[in-house]
C-alpha positions as CSV (number, residue, x, y, z in Angstrom):
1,X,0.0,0.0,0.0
2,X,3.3,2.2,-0.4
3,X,1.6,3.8,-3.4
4,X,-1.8,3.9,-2.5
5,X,-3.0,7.7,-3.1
6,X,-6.8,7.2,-2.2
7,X,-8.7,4.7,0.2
8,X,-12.5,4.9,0.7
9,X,-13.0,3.0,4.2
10,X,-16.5,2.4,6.6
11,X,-15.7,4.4,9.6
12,X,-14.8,0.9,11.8
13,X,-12.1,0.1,9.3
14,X,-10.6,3.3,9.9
15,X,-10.4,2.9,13.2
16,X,-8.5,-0.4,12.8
17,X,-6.3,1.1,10.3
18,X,-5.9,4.6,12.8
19,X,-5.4,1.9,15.7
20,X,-2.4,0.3,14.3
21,X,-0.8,3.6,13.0
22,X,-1.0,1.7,9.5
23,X,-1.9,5.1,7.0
24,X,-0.2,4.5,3.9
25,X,2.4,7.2,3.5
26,X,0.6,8.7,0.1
27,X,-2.3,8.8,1.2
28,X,-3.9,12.0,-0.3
29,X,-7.2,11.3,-0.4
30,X,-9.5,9.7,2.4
31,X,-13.0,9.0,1.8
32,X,-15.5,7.9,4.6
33,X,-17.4,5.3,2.6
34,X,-21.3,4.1,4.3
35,X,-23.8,5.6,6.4
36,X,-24.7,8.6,6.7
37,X,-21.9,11.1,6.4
38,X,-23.2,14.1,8.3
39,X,-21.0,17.2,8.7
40,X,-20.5,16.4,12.1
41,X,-19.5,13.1,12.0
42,X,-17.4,13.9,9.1
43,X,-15.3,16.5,11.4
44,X,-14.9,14.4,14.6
45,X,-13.4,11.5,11.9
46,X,-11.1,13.7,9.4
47,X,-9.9,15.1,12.8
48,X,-8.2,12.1,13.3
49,X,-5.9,12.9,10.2
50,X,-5.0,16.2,11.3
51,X,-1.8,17.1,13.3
52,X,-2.6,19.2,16.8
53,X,-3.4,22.3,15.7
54,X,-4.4,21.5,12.3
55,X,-7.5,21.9,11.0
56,X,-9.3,19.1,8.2
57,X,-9.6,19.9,4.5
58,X,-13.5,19.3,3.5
59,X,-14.5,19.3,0.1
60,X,-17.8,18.0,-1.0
61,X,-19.4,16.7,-4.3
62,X,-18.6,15.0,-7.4
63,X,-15.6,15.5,-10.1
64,X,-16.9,15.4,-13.6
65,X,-14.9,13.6,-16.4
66,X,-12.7,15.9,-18.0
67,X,-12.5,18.2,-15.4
C-alpha cells in the first residue's frame, strides 16, 4: 500500500487502520465510505488525520470527467 493515493474505508475500518498507526504514506485522499456522512460526524473522523493544531480539509461533491 506504499503507493496507494486514495482509500475509501466504513468508519470501523478506519479505526482499525488509525489503531495500528498503518496510514499508507501517500495517502492523499480519504474518503469515509457508508452511512450517513453528516458534517458532524465527518469533522470528529477527518480530525483524526490532522496534526494538533491543524484543521481538516473538507470538500464536497462529485468531479466530472474531463474536469
Amino acid at each position: 500500500m506504499a503507493g496507494l493515493r486514495y482509500l475509501a474505508l466504513t468508519e470501523a475500518q478506519w479505526g482499525r487502520l488509525l489503531e495500528r498507526d498503518a496510514l499508507p504514506p501517500a495517502l492523499a485522499v480519504a474518503r469515509l465510505a457508508g452511512g450517513d456522512a453528516t458534517d458532524e460526524r465527518l469533522r470528529a473522523w477527518s480530525g483524526r488525520f490532522v496534526p494538533a493544531g491543524g484543521e481538516p480539509l473538507h470538500m464536497y461533491g462529485t468531479l466530472e470527467a474531463g474536469k
